[in-house]
C-alpha positions in Angstrom: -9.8 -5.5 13.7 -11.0 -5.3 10.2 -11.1 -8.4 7.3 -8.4 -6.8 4.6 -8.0 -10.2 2.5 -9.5 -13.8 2.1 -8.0 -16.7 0.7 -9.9 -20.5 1.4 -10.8 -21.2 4.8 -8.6 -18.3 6.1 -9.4 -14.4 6.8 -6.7 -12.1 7.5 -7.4 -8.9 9.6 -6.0 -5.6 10.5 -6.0 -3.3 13.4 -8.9 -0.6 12.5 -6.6 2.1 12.1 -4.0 0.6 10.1 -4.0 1.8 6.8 -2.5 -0.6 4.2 -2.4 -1.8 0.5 -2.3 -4.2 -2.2 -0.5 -3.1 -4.8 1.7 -0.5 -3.6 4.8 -2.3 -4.0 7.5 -3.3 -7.1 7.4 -7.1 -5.7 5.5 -10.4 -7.2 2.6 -10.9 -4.6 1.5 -7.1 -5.2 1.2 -7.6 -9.0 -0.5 -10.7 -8.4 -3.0 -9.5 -6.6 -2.2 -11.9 -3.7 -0.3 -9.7 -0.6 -1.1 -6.9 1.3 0.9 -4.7 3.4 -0.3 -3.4 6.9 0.7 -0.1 8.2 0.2 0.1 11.8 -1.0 3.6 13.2 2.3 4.0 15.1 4.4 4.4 12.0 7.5 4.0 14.2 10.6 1.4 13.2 10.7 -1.1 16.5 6.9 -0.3 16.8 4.8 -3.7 18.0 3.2 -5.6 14.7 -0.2 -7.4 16.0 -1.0 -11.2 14.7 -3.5 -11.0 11.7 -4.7 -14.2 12.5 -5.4 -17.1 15.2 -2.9 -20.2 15.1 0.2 -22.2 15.8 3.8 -20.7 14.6 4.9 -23.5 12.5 8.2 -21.6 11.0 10.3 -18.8 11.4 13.1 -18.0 8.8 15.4 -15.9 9.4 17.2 -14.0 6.2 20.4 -12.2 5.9 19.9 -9.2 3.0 21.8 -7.7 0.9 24.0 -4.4 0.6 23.4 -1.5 2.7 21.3 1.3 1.3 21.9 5.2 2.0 19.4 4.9 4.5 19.5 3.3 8.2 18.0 -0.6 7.8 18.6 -4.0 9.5 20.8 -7.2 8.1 18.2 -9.3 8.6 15.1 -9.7 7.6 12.7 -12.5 8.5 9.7 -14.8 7.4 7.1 -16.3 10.3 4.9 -18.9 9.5 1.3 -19.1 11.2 -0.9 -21.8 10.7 -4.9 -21.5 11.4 -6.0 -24.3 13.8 -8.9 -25.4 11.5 -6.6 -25.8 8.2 -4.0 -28.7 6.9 -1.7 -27.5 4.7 -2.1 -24.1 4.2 -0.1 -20.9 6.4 -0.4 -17.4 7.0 3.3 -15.3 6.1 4.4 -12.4 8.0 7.5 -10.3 7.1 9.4 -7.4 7.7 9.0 -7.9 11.5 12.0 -9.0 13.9 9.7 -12.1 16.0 9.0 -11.9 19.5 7.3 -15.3 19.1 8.5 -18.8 18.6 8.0 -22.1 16.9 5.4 -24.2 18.6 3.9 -20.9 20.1 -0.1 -20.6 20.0 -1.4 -16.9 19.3 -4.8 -15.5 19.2 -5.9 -12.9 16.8 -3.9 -9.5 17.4 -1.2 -10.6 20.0 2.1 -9.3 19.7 4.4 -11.7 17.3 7.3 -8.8 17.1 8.5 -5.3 16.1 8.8 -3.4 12.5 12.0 -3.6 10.9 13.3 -1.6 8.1 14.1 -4.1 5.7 16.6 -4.1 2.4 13.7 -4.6 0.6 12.7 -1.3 1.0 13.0 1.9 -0.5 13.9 4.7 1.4 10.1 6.1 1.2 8.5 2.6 2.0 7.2 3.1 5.8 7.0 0.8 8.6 4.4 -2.1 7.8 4.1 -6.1 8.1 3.1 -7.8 4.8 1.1 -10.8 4.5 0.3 -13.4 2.4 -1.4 -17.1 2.7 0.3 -19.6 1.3 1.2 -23.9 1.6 3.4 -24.4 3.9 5.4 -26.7 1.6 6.1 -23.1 -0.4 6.9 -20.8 2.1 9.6 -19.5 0.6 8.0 -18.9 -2.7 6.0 -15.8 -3.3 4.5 -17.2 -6.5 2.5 -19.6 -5.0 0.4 -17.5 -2.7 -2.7 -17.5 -2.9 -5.0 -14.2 -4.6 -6.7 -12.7 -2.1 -10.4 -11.9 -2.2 -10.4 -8.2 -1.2 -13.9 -7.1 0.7 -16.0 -4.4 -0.6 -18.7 -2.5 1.0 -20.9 0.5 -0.1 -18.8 2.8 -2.2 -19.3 6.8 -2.2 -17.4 9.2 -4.0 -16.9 12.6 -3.3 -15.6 14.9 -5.9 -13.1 17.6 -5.9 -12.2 19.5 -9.3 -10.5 17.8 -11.5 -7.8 19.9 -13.0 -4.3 19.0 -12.8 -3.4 21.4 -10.3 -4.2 21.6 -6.1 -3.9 23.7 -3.2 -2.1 21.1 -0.7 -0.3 21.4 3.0 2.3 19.8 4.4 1.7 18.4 7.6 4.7 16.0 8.0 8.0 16.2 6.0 11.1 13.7 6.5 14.2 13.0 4.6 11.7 9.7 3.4 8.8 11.8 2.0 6.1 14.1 2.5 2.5 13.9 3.8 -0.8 16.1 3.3 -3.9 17.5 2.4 -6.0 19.0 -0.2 -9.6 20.1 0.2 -9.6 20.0 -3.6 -8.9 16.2 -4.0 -11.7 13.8 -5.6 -11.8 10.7 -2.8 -13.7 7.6 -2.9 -14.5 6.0 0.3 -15.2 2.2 1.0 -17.0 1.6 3.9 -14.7 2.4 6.9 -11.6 3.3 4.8 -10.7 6.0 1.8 -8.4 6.8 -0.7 -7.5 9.2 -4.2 -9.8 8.7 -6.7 -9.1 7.1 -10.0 -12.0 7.0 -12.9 -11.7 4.2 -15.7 -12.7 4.7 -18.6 -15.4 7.6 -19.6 -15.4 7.7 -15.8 -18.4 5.8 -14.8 -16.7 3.5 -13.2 -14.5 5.3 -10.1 -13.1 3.7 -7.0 -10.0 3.6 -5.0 -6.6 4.0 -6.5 -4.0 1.5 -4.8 -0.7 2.0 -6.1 2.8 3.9 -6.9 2.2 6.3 -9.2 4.4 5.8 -11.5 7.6 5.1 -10.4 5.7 1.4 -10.1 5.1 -0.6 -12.9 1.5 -1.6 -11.6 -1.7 -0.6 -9.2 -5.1 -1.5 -8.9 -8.4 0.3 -8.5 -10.5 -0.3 -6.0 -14.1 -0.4 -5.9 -14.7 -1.2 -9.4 -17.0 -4.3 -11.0 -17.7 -3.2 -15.1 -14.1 -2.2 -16.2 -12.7 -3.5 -19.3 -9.6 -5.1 -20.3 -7.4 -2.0 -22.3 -9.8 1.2 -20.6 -7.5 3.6 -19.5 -7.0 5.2 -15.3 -7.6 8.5 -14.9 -6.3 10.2 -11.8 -7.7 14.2 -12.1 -8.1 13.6 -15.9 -4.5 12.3 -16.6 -4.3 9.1 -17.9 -2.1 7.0 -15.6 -2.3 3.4 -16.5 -4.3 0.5 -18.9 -6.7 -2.1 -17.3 -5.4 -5.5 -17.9 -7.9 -7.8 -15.8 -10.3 -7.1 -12.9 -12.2 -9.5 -10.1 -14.7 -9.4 -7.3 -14.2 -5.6 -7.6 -10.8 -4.9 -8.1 -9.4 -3.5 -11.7 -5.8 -4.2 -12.1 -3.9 -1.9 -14.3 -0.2 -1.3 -16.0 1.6 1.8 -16.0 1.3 4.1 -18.8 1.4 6.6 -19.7 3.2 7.8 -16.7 2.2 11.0 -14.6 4.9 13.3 -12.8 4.2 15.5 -10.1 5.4 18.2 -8.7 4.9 20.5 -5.7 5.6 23.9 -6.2 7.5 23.2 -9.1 9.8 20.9 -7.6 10.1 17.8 -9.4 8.9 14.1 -7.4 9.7 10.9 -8.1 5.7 9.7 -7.7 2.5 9.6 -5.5 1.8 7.1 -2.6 -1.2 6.2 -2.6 -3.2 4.0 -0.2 -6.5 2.4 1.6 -6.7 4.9 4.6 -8.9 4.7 8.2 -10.3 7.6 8.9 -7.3 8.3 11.9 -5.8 9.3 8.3 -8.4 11.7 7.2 -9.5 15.5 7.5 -12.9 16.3 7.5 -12.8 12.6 5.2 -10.3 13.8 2.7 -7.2 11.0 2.9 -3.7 11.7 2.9 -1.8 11.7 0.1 2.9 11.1 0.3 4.3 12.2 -1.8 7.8 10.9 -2.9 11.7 13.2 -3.3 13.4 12.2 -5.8 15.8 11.1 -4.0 16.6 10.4 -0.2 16.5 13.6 1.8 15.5 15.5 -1.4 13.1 17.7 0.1 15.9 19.0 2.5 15.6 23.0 3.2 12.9 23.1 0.5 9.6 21.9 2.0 8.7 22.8 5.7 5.5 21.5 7.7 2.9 23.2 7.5 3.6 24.8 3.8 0.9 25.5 1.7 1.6 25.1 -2.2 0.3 23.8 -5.8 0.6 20.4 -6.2 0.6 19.9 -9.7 0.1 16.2 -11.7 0.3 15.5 -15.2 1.1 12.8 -18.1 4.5 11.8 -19.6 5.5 9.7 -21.9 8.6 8.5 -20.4 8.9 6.6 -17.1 10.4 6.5 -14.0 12.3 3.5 -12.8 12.3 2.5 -8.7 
């Protein structure tokens, strides 16, 4: 398993060919800076979610959501609390997986603690995944006091593609959720053992990993990145995409804006997904790249696996809301 976050005394690790994120969500912890989310390699909903830690389940909450959404999801989603041997106070918080385990229960790194759910919280492109923060105990229920994560780097190569608005990409895999493929034309950035799109800040000597939903979110982060500026624009393929407003230990964080929109053979999408990928998730070291309907099931009778067409990104003023 692989170190995907630090916070204190405690590490937090991932199965090697999960791929996962940081800021590729709407919610608190991901604009903080101070969750991740862990997408196992099985991608299935009911698929087995592995312990990122050693320790003691302290606490398991159990929480009944809201209304139902167009697509299929549970009523419950829940909240397990796992607390490192060698720490006091402080916990480890798992969600969006129905527990196996139970309070009092000792578990060693990368047992089973439970299965993926699809939660409320989700939108209907948001894939199976576990997300985890560390945290007091005393606030478990409280996003806003986690703890920011130190994210760890390693030696950063880039690889570039051209950079004009417009690719050749394939389909490989498309669902009423979204769509997933290639393009030998993509600019990626790899870090270490894992990869992902390639965003430039500012006149582009600075380029690393772009982490983020581009743009129907409001923020993302660039990976890979330690002499940004606070108000130097993201570039993804020359189009400005967001505005640096802070960066540490390697990590810029930006706002949206201006927005992009995409499309794929001139059908309009509602964004990009964009991620930290293994290389389980890679061609020839190119990473994946979703990309988003506009709405559930929109790519119905219109995209096919397997299709080859232009995938096609560029800036707007206006922006998408998720």
């Amino acid at each position: 398993m692989r170190i995907v976050g630090i916070a204190g005394e405690i590490t937090v690790k991932a199965p090697d060919d999960a791929y996962f994120s940081y800021f590729n969500s709407p919610y608190i912890g991901h604009s903080l800076g101070t969750a991740i989310d862990i997408y196992p390699r099985h991608q299935e909903w009911g698929g087995p979610v592995l312990s990122p830690v050693s320790g003691e389940v302290v606490k398991i909450r159990k929480m009944r959501m809201g209304k139902e959404k167009q697509f299929p999801t549970e009523e419950f989603d829940y909240g397990s609390a796992i607390k490192p041997e060698y720490v006091t106070k402080d916990v480890v918080r798992v969600m969006h997986c129905k527990p196996s385990i139970q309070e009092g229960e000792k578990l060693d790194l990368g047992d089973l603690i439970g299965c993926a759910i699809r939660s409320r919280y989700f939108n209907y492109w948001t894939g199976p995944h576990y997300h985890v923060e560390i945290m007091p105990l005393d606030s478990f229920a409280r996003s806003t006091k986690s703890y920011s994560l130190e994210i760890p780097m390693s030696k950063k190569q880039h690889y570039e593609g051209n950079n004009e608005s417009c690719m050749e990409f394939m389909i490989t895999r498309v669902s009423d959720d979204c769509a997933i493929g290639f393009s030998n034309e993509s600019s990626y950035t790899s870090l270490g053992g894992v990869a992902g799109l390639s965003a430039e800040v500012g006149s582009g000597s600075e380029i690393g990993i772009v982490d983020g939903g581009l743009s129907h979110y409001p923020h993302g982060g660039v990976l890979g990145c330690h002499n940004t500026k606070e108000g130097e624009l993201v570039h993804i393929r020359g189009q400005p995409v967001g505005s640096i407003t802070s960066r540490r230990n390697g990590v810029s964080y930006f706002e949206r804006g201006p927005s992009i929109v995409a499309s794929f053979d001139g059908l309009e999408l509602r964004g990009l997904s964009c991620f930290l990928y293994p290389r389980y998730y890679t061609k020839r070291g190119i990473p994946q790249l979703i990309l988003i309907p506009r709405e559930y099931g929109g790519f119905r009778n219109l995209i096919e696996n397997n299709s080859v067409g232009v995938l096609e990104i560029k800036s707007i003023n206006n922006t998408n809301k998720f």
